[in-house]
FIVEX-817100 format. One line per field, with one value per residue (C-alpha): chain; x, y, z. Coordinates in steps of 0.25 Angstrom, whole numbers, plus 5000, padded with zeros to 4 digits. Example, Ala and Ser with C-alpha at 12.3 -4.5 7.8 and 13.67 -1.06 7.14 Angstrom:
<recs>
kette = A_A
xx = 5049_5055
yy = 4982_4996
zz = 5031_5029
</recs>
This chain:
<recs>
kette = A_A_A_A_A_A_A_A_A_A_A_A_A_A_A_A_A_A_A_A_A_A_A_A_A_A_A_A_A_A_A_A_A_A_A_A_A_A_A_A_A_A_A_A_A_A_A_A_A_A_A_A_A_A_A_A_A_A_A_A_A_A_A_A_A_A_A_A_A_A_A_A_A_A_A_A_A_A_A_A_A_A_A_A_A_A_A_A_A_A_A_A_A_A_A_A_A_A_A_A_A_A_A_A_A_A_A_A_A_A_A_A_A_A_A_A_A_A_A_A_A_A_A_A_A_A_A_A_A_A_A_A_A_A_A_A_A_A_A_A_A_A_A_A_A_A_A_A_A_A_A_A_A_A_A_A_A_A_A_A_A_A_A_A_A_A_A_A_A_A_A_A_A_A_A_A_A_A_A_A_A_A_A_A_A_A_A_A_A_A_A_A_A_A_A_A_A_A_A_A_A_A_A_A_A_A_A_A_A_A_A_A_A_A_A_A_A_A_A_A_A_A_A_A_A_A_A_A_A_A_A_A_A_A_A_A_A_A_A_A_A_A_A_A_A_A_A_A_A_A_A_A_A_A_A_A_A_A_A_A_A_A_A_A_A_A_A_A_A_A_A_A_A_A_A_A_A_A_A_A_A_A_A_A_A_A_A_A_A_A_A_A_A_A_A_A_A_A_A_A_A_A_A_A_A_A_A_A_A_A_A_A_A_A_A_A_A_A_A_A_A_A_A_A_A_A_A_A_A_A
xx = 5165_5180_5182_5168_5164_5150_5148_5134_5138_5133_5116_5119_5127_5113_5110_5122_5123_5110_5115_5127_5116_5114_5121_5117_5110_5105_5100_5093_5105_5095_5104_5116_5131_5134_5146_5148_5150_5135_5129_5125_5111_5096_5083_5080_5092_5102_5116_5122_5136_5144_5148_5134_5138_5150_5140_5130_5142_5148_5135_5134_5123_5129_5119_5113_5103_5104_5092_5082_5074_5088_5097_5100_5099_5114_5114_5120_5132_5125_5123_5136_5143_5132_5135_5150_5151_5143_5150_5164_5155_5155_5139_5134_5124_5113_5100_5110_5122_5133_5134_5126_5135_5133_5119_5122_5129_5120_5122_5123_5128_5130_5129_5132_5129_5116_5117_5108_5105_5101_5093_5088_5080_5072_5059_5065_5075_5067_5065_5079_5083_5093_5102_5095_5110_5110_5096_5105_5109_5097_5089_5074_5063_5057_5052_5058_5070_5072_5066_5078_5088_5083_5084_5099_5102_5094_5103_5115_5113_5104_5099_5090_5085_5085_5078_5079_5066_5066_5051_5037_5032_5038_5034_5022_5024_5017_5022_5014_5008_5020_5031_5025_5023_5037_5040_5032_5039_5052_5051_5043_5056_5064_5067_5068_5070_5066_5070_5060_5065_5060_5046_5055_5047_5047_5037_5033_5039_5033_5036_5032_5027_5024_5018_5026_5015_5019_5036_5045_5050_5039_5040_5036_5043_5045_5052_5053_5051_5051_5045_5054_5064_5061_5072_5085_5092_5085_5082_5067_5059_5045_5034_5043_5052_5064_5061_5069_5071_5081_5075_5082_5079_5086_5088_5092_5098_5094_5100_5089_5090_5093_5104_5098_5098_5085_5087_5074_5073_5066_5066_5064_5071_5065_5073_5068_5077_5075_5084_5085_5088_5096_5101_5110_5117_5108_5116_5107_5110_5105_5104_5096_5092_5086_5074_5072_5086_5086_5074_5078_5092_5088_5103_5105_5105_5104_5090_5079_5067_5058_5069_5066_5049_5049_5059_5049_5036_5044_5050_5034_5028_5038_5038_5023_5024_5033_5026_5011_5012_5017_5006_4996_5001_5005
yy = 4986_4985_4989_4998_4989_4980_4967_4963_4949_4942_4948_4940_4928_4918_4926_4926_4912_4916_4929_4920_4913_4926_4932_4945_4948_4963_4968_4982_4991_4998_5006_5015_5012_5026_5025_5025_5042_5042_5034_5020_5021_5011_5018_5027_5030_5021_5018_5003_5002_4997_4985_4981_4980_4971_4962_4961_4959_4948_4941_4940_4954_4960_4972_4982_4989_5005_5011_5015_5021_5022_5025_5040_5039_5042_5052_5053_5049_5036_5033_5035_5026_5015_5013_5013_5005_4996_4992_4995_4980_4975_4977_4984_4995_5000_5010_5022_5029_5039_5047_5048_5038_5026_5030_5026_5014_5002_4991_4977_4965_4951_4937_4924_4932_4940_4955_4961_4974_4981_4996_4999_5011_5017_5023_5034_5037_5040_5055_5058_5065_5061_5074_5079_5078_5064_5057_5046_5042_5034_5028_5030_5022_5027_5017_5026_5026_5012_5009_5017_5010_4997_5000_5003_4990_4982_4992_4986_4972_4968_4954_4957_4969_4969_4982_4986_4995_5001_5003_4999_5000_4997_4985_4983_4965_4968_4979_4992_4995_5005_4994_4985_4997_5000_4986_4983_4997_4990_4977_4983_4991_4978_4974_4960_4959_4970_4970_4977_4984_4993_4987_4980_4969_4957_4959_4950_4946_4945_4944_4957_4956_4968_4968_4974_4985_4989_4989_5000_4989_4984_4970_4960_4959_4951_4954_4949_4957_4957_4968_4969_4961_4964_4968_4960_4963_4974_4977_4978_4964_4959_4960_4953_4965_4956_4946_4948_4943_4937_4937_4929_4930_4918_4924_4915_4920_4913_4917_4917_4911_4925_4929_4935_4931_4932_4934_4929_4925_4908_4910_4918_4914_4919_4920_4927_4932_4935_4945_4939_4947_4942_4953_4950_4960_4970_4968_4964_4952_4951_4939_4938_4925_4917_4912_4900_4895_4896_4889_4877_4876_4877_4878_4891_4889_4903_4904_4898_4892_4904_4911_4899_4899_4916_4912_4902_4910_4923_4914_4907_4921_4929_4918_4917_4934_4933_4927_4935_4939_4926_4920_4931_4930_4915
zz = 5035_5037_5019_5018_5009_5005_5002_4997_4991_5001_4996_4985_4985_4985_4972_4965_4957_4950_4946_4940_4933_4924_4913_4914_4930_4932_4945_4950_4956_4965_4973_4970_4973_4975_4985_5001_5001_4995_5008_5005_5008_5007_5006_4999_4991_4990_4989_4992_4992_4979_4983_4979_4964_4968_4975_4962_4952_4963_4962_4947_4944_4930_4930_4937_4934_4941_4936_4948_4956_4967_4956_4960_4975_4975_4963_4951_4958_4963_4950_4945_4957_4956_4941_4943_4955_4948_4938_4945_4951_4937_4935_4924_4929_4919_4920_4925_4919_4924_4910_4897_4891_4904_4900_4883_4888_4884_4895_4887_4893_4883_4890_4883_4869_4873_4874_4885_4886_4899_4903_4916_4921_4933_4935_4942_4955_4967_4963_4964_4951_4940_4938_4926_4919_4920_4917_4911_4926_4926_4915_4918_4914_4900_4889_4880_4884_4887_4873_4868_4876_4873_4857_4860_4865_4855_4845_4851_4851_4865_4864_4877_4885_4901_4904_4921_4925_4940_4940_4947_4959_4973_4978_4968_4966_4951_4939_4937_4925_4923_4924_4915_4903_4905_4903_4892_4885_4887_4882_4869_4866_4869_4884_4885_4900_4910_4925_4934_4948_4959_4964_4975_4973_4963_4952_4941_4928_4915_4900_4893_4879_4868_4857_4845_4843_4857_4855_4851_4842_4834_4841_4851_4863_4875_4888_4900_4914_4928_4935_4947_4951_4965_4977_4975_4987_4997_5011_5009_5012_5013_5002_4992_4994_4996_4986_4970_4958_4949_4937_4925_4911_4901_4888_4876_4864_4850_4835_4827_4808_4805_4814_4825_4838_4849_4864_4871_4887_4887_4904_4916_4929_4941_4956_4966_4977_4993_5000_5014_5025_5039_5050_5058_5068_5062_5049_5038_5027_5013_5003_4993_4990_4976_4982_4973_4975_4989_4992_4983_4989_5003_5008_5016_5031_5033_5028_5037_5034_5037_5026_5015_5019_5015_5002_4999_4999_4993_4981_4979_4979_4969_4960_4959_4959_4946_4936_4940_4927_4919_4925_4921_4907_4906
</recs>
């Protein structure tokens, strides 16, 4: 109180070491960081204060993704500030832009020799308008568009595609027929990984297949999704509405006779996370919690039994929740 400052490291100090397990880690910046003099506010537009971005860099996220449904619940202004107060953090925001030229600018980050592209985009922004002399604030979902923005970062040397969607239904635990064509449409023009947001709930993953005669590019593809990644870190709680995801892809990198080289994924890693709540002094605590790792280490004796009985039965019902349709598939 004393500095008029934030510090939101403590949300996720139990997270952090399997961030630094990752080389590149992206979340869903769903909130802007538009500054105290625009009122930080919760439901139903937001405005978190920016220390937030220090706490995801200091936990090891390298990306955020700000295109959503909240991404002009401050303005044009909120938009400006959240991208420049995160990357005053260190993170790299994608999906929004200040300028026509932020929107040109292609976001590829390269890990250990592979090049990784990145796009994000909203299904909209609550009804609130983008000024019509700035449509490039936010990138809105359009197959066209993303195909097009995709070819630009094959054109320049991508060894992989993550594509962020803000779409679904709220609270709906299974994709809509929309979600899932909007999905096939992406990994047909050559989206090898897409990251789902905005149900609020955890949704399945799966591995999208296309036919060539149903790609822009005249080829088979395969690309790995999860529907929605769930909340993260909120204030909502019950019907799995406090239960995320981190959700790991492990890409391998192989030069093939002629010179070429393949970039393909050989496993998914799967950790669901719990926000647990504690009030005390009508002051409220967040942490959010890997599930699996808690339950196996047994070793905080601030959680009680009841705590590790609800993880227990939350971890056994998102895990089977997940693969509904691997196991449809095989």
């Amino acid at each position: 109180a004393a500095g008029k400052r934030y510090d939101f490291s403590p949300w996720f100090r139990k997270v952090a070491p399997l961030f630094k397990e990752g080389d590149w880690v992206v979340a869903n910046l769903e909130t802007p960081l538009a500054g105290a003099d625009l009122k930080y506010a919760g439901y139903p537009r937001f405005n978190a204060p920016e220390q937030l971005a220090d706490a995801l860099k200091g936990a090891g996220v390298d990306l955020v993704s700000t295109a959503n449904n909240h991404t002009m619940d401050r303005g044009f202004i909120g938009v400006q500030r959240t991208l420049r107060h995160a990357r005053k953090a260190g993170l790299i925001p994608f999906g929004t832009a200040e300028s026509e030229e932020d929107a040109r600018r292609l976001t590829i980050v390269e890990r250990k020799g592979i090049r990784m592209g990145f796009l994000s985009y909203t299904y909209g922004t609550n009804g609130i308008p983008v000024p019509p002399d700035k449509t490039y604030a936010v990138s809105l979902i359009d197959p066209d568009a993303i195909a097009k923005d995709i070819r630009r970062l094959r054109e320049s040397g991508t060894d992989v595609v993550t594509v962020s969607l803000h779409f679904g239904t709220e609270y709906q635990r299974l994709p809509n027929d929309e979600q899932r064509r909007i999905v096939r449409a992406a990994v047909g023009a050559g989206a090898d990984i897409v990251l789902g947001s905005h149900p609020h709930v955890v949704q399945p993953y799966d591995i999208v297949e296309v036919e060539a005669s149903e790609s822009p590019l005249l080829e088979r593809r395969k690309g790995v999704v999860i529907y929605s990644l769930g909340n993260f870190i909120s204030n909502q709680t019950e019907n799995w509405k406090d239960v995320g995801l981190i959700f790991g892809v492990h890409l391998v990198k192989t030069r093939q006779p002629d010179g070429t080289a393949v970039t393909t994924w050989d496993r998914i890693e799967l950790n669901p996370t719990w926000v647990r709540i504690v009030e005390k002094k009508k002051i409220r605590y967040y942490t959010v919690l890997p599930l699996r790792q808690t339950l196996e280490k047994r070793d905080d004796p601030s959680l009680t039994p009841a705590d590790y009985r609800l993880m227990k039965q939350l971890l056994n019902g998102i895990d089977s929740h997940l693969h509904t349709y691997r196991k449809q598939t095989g």
